[in-house]
C-alpha positions in Angstrom: 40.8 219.1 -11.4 42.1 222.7 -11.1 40.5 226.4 -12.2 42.2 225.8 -15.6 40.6 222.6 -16.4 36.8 224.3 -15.1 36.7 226.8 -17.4 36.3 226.0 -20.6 39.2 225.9 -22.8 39.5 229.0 -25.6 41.2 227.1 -28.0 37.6 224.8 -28.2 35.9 227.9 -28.8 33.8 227.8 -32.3 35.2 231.0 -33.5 38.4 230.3 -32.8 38.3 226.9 -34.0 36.6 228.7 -37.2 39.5 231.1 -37.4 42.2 228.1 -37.2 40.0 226.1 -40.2 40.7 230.0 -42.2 44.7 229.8 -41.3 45.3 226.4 -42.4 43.3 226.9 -45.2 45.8 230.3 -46.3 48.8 228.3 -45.3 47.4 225.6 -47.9 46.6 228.2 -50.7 49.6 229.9 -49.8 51.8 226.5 -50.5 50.6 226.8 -54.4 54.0 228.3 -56.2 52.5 228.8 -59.8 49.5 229.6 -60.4 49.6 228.1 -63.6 49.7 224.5 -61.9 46.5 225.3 -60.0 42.9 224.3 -60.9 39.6 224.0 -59.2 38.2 222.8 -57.1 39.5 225.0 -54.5 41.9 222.6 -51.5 38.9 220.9 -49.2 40.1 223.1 -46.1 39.5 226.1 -47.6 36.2 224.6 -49.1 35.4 224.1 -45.2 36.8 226.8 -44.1 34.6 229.1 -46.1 31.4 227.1 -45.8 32.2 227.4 -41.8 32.5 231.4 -42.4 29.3 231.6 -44.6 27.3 229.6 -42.1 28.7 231.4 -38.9 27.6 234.7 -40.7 24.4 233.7 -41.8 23.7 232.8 -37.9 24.3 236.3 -36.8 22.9 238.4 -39.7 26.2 239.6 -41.6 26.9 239.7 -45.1 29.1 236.4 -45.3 32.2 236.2 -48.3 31.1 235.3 -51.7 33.4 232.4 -52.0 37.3 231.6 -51.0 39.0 234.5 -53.2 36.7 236.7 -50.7 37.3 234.9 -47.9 41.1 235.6 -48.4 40.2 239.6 -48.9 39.4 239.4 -45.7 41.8 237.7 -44.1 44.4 240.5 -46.0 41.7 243.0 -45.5 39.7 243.0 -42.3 41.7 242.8 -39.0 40.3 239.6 -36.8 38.6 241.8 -34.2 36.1 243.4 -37.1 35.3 239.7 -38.1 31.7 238.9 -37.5 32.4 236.2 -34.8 30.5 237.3 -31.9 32.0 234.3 -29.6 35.5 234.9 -30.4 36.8 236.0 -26.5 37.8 239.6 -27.3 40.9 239.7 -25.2 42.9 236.9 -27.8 43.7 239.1 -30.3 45.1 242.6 -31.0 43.6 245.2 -33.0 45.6 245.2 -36.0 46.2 241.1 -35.9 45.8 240.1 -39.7 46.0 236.0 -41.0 47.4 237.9 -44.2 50.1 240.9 -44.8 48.6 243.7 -46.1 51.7 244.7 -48.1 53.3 241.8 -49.3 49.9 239.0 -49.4 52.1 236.8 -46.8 50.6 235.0 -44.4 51.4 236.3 -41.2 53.7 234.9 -38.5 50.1 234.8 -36.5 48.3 232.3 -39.2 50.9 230.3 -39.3 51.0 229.8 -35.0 46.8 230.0 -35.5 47.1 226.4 -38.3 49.6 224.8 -36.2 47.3 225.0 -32.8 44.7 223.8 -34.9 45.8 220.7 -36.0 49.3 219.8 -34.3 51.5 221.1 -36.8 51.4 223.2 -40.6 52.8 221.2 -43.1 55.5 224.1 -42.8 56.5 223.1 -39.0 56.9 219.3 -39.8 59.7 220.4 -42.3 61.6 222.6 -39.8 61.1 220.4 -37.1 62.1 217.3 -39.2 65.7 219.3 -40.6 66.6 219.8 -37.1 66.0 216.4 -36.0 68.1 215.3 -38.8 71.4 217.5 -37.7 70.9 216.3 -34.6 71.0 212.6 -35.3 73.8 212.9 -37.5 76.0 215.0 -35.5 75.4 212.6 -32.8 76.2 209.8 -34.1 79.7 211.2 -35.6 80.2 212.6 -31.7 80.1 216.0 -33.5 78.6 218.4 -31.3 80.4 221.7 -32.8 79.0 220.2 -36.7 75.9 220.9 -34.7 76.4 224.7 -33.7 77.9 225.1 -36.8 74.9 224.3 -38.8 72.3 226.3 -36.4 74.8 229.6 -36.7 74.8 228.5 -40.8 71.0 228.5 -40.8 71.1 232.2 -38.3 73.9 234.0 -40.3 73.8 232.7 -44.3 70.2 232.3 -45.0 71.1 233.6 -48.5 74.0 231.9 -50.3 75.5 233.1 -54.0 77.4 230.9 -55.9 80.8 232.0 -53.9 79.0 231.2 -50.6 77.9 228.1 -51.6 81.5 227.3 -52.7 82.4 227.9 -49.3 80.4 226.6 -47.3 80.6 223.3 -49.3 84.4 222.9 -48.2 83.6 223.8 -44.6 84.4 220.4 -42.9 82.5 221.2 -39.8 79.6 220.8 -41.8 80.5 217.5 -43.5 78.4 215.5 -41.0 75.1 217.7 -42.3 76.4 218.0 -46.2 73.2 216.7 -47.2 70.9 218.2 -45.8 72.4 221.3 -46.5 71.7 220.6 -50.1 68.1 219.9 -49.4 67.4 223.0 -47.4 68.3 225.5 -49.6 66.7 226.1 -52.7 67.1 228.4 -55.8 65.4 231.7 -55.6 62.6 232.4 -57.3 61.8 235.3 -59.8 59.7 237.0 -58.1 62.2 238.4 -55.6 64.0 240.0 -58.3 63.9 243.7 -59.5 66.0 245.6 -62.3 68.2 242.3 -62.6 68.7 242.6 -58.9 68.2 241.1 -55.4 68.2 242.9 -51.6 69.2 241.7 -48.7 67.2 243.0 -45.4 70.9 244.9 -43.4 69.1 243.8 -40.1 67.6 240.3 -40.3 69.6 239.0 -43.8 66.8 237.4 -45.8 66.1 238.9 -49.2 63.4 241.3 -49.3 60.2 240.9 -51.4 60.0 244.0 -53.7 56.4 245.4 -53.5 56.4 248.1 -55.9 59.0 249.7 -58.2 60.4 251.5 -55.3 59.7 249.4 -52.3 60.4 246.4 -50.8 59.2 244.3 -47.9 60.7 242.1 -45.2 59.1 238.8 -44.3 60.3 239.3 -40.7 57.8 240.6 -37.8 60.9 242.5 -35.8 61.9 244.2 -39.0 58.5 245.7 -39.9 57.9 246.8 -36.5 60.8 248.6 -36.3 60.1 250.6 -39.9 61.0 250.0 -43.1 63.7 247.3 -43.9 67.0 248.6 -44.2 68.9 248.1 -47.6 71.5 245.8 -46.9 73.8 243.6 -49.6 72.4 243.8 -53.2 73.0 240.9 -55.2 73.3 241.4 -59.1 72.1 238.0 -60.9 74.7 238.9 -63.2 77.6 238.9 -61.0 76.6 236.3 -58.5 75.8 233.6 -60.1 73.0 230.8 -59.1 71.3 232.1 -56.0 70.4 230.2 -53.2 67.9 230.7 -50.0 67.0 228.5 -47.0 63.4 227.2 -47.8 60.6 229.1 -45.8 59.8 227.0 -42.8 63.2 227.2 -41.8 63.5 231.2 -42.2 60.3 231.5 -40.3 61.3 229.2 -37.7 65.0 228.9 -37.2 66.3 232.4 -38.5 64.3 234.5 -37.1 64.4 233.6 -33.6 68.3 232.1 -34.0 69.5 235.9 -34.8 67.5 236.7 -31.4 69.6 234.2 -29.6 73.2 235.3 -31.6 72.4 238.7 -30.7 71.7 238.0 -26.9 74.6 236.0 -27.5 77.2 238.9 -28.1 75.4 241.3 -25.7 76.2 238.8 -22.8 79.7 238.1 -23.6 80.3 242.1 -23.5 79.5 241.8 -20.5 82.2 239.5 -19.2 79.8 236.4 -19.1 80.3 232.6 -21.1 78.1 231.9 -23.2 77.3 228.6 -25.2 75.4 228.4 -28.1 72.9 225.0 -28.5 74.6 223.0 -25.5 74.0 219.2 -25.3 72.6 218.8 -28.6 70.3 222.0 -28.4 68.8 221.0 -24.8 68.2 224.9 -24.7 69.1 228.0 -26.7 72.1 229.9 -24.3 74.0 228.4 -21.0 75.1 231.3 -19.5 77.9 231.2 -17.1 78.5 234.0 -14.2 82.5 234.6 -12.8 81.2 232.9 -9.7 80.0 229.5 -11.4 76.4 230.3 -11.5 74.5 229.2 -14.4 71.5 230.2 -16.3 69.3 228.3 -19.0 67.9 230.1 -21.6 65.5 229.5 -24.5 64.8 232.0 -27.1 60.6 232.5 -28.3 59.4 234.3 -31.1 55.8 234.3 -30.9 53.2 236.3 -32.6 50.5 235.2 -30.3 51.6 235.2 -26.3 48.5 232.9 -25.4 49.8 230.3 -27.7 52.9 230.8 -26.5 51.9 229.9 -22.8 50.0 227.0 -23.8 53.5 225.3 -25.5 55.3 226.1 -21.9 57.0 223.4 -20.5 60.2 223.2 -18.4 63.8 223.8 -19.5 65.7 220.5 -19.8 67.9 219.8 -16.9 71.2 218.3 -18.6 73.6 220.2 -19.3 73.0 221.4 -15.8 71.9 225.5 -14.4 70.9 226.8 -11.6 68.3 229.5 -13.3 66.6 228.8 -16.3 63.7 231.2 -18.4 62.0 231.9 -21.9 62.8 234.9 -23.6 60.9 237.3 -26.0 62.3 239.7 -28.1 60.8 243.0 -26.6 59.5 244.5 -29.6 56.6 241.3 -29.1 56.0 243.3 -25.9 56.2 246.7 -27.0 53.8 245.7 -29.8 51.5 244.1 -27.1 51.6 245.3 -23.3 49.3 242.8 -22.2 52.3 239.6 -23.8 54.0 238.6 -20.9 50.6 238.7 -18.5 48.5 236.3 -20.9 51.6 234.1 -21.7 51.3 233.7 -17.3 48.4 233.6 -17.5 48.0 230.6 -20.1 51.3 228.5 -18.9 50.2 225.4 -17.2 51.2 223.9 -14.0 53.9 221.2 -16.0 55.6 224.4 -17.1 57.3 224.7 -12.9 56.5 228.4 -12.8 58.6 228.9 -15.6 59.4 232.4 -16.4 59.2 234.6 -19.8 61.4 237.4 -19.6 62.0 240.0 -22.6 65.8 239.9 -23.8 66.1 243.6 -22.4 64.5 242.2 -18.9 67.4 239.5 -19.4 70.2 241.6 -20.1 69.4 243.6 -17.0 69.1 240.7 -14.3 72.6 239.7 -15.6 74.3 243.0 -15.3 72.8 243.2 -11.7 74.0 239.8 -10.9 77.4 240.7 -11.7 77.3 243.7 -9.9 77.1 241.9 -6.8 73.0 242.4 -6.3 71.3 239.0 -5.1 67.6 238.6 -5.0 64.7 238.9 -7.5 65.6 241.9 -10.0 68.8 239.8 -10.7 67.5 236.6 -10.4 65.5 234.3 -13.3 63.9 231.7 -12.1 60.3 231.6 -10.5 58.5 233.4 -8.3 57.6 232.0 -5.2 53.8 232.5 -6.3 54.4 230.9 -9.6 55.6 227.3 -7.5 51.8 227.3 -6.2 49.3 226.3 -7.5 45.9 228.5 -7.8 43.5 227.2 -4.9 41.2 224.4 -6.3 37.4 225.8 -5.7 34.4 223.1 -4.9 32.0 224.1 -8.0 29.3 223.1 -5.7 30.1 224.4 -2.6 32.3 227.4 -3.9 34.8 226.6 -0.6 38.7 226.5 -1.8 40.5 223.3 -1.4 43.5 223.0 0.6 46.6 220.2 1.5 45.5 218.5 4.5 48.1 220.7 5.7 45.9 224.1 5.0 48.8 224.7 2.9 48.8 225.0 -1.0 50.7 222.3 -2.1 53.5 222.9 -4.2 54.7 221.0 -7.6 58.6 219.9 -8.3 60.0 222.4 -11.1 59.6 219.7 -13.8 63.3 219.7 -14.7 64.6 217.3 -17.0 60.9 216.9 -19.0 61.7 216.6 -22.2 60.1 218.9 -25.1 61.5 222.0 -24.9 60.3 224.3 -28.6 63.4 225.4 -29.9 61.9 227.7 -32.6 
């Protein structure tokens, strides 16, 4: 048994597990389009969820919500840290961490990763993961590995399609192999993204913005919010462009978002002199990476609101196509937003994940342009630690003495490479 598996696990914690029955229960009011086509009784986990809340306040002494509709006020309202939990383990969340925008009424990127800890996966991560498996098996079995890439840069680059798009990307024959589920995956846009006749584009991330007001709008996107307002980009006139089409939302959450962080590493590194393939072996990892020399690095991209989460879903890099080096990567904004990301995410990772590392794209970018600058050693290196091989020492809870190899050495696992189950989004 190690340290890990003596203290008691935070994701068990009745507070938390009260704060994942409140996520799922947003995600499943949130998966309502029309309000018209809703009636009550309110969904049974947000029935639970709130009866959890009420009781949990009525334990301590606060004023609990009057119902669901108030339960979601404060969800939009109330960051999680001024929620009357007085067992929820204060280092987990951040000081502004909402389950629901405050802007747009969204449910945050954190709810969502909050529902699918809870109970294995959101109704919106099956979807997602289920497109992907599809591509996959059917650029397989047509031997089509380039039908692949080009339907994860399709899903990265067009997540909005007017009727011109759609004409073209219909006679692209790379994509033959995944014609339908192309047609499944993106759906007309709805109304409510329209204003003045007119939709916008966010210039940095690509999906149409939600207008909020008559003069502002507001992007779904974590990395575009934190960086400011969204930046105007193409503005489509209903008029001029016809039907309008948009990837459903699982798949911009999950597979546009972080795929524009890999693209973008993607054409940093080759800048640099390096080769760089996109989804090798059927999406085994995000970026192979090779140096002048031969050397090769593995990378996968993460986007994750919550680093502890993050840590928890670490396992190793798959070891065909073959590297030497492999890491996760964060976008650094997650970091800037959070100094304490990558320390928790180490923190968190288990012993199956081989010491893997999590580096930030910027961190990334500089151990490559070391590398090729003839420096060896650990600032240009990306692959474990020494001390992340070993194991923490294993301590007797009754005698409080550390447990040792009957060497008197720590032992020290293999790197895992080659498991299988590697999260892509």
């Amino acid at each position: 048994m190690t340290d890990r598996q003596l203290v008691p696990d935070w994701l068990s914690n009745p507070d938390v597990v009260l704060l994942r029955d409140v996520a799922t229960a947003v995600l499943h009011l949130a998966a309502v389009d029309r309000l018209d086509s809703f009636s009550l009784p309110y969904p049974a986990t947000a029935q639970r969820a709130v009866n959890a809340l009420v009781l949990q306040c009525l334990r301590n002494g606060s004023k609990p919500p009057a119902g669901v509709p108030e339960m979601l006020r404060w969800a939009r309202a109330r960051p999680l840290g001024s929620w009357p939990l007085d067992r929820l383990p204060t280092h987990l969340f951040d000081a502004v961490d909402r389950l629901i925008d405050e802007d747009s009424g969204e449910p945050t990127q954190l709810c969502h990763e909050l529902a699918v800890q809870g109970y294995g996966d959101s109704t919106g991560r099956q979807y997602d993961r289920l497109v992907i498996h599809e591509a996959l098996r059917s650029c397989r079995a047509m031997s089509a590995p380039e039908s692949y890439t080009a339907f994860r840069r399709l899903l990265v680059t067009r997540p909005v399609l007017t009727e011109e798009d759609w004409a073209e990307v219909s006679t692209d024959l790379f994509l033959d192999p995944v014609r339908f589920l192309i047609e499944e995956i993106y759906a007309p846009v709805p109304l409510g993204f329209r204003r003045g006749g007119s939709y916008l584009c966010c210039h940095r991330c690509l999906t149409l913005l939600h207008p909020v007001s008559d003069t502002e709008w507001w992007c779904e996107r974590d990395q575009c919010r934190y960086r400011g307002p969204a930046p105007h980009g193409r503005e489509l006139v209903a008029s001029e462009v016809g039907d309008l089409r948009q990837l459903r939302k699982p798949l911009r959450q999950f597979v546009t978002g972080p795929g524009q962080a890999e693209t973008s590493l993607e054409r940093e590194l080759r800048a640099l002199g390096l080769t760089v393939e996109m989804w090798p072996g059927f999406d085994a990892y995000d970026l192979r990476i090779t140096f002048p020399d031969g050397h090769v690095w593995a990378v996968d991209v993460k986007d994750w609101a919550h680093p502890a989460f993050l840590g928890r879903s670490a396992t190793a890099v798959r070891s065909e196509p073959p590297y030497d080096e492999a890491c996760w990567v964060v976008p650094g904004f997650r970091v800037r937003a959070r100094r304490d990301y990558l320390d928790i995410y180490a923190k968190e990772r288990g012993e199956e994940a081989g010491g893997l590392r999590l580096l930030t794209d910027d961190q990334l970018k500089r151990a490559a342009r070391l590398r090729l600058s003839g420096r060896r050693g650990a600032d240009s290196s990306i692959g474990p630690h020494p001390t992340d091989l070993v194991p923490p020492p294993r301590t007797n809870r009754r005698t409080g003495h550390t447990a040792s190899s009957p060497t008197g050495e720590h032992t020290t696992p293999t790197d895992g490479a080659g498991k299988d189950g590697a999260n892509h989004a």
